[in-house]
C-alpha positions, 0 to 999 in steps of 0.5 A: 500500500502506497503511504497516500492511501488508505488502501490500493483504491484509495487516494488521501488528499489529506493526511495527518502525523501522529503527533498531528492526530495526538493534538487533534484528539486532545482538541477534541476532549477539551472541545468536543468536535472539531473541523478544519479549514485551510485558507490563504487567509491574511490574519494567520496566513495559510495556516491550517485552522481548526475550530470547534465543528460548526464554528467556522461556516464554510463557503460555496467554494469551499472543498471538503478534502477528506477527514483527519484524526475524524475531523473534516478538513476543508481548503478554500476554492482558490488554494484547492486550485493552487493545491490540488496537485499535492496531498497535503500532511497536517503536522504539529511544530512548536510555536503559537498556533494562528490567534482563531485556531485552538490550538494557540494556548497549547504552545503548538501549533498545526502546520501544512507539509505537502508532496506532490501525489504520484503519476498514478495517484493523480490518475486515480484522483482524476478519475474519481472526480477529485481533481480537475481532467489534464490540469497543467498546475500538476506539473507534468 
């Protein structure tokens, strides 16, 4: 099984470590269940954002890319099209999280790591409808 699936057929657009996870599950226990948005947003850049679930009203261009730790993870419309051509792996490095995200007391904060999804991925992706037909941002 490749490291971007969840299983031979299944191509993860979205990912977490474990440490990622393990703050996850402790940002749920202090607040129940939560969500998460990647935007380019100016107050706290591209940082990934979580919010306790329903908190943060998602957009009409807003993509659901997959769920983390059993919390949906959102990406806003134009940073999916800016995106789109990687998988994207939620981490935890030490340092304030962004001033809206939950994490900001806890002295860590979420942080995006990517690679670019592999020839076959990327078909796969194409073929499920999850990325756009022949788009030239992959790279290829």
């Amino acid at each position: 099984m490749a490291a971007g699936t969840v299983d031979d057929n299944t191509v993860l657009q979205v990912t977490a470590t474990p440490a990622a996870l393990a703050l996850i599950e402790r940002m749920a226990v202090k607040h129940g269940p939560v969500m998460f948005h990647q935007s380019g947003g100016c107050c706290d850049g591209s940082a990934p954002m979580c919010y306790p679930a329903g908190d943060f009203i998602v957009g009409d261009r807003d993509r659901l890319l997959g769920h983390i730790g059993g919390a949906p993870f959102y990406i806003s419309g134009p940073q999916f099209e800016y995106w789109q051509h990687t998988q994207l792996i939620i981490d935890v490095v030490p340092g304030r999280g962004g001033m809206f995200s939950l994490e900001g007391p806890e002295g860590l904060r979420f942080l995006t790591r990517s690679r670019l999804f592999t020839d076959t991925e990327w078909a796969w992706l194409e073929q499920a409808g999850r990325v756009a037909p022949g788009n030239l941002a992959r790279g290829s």
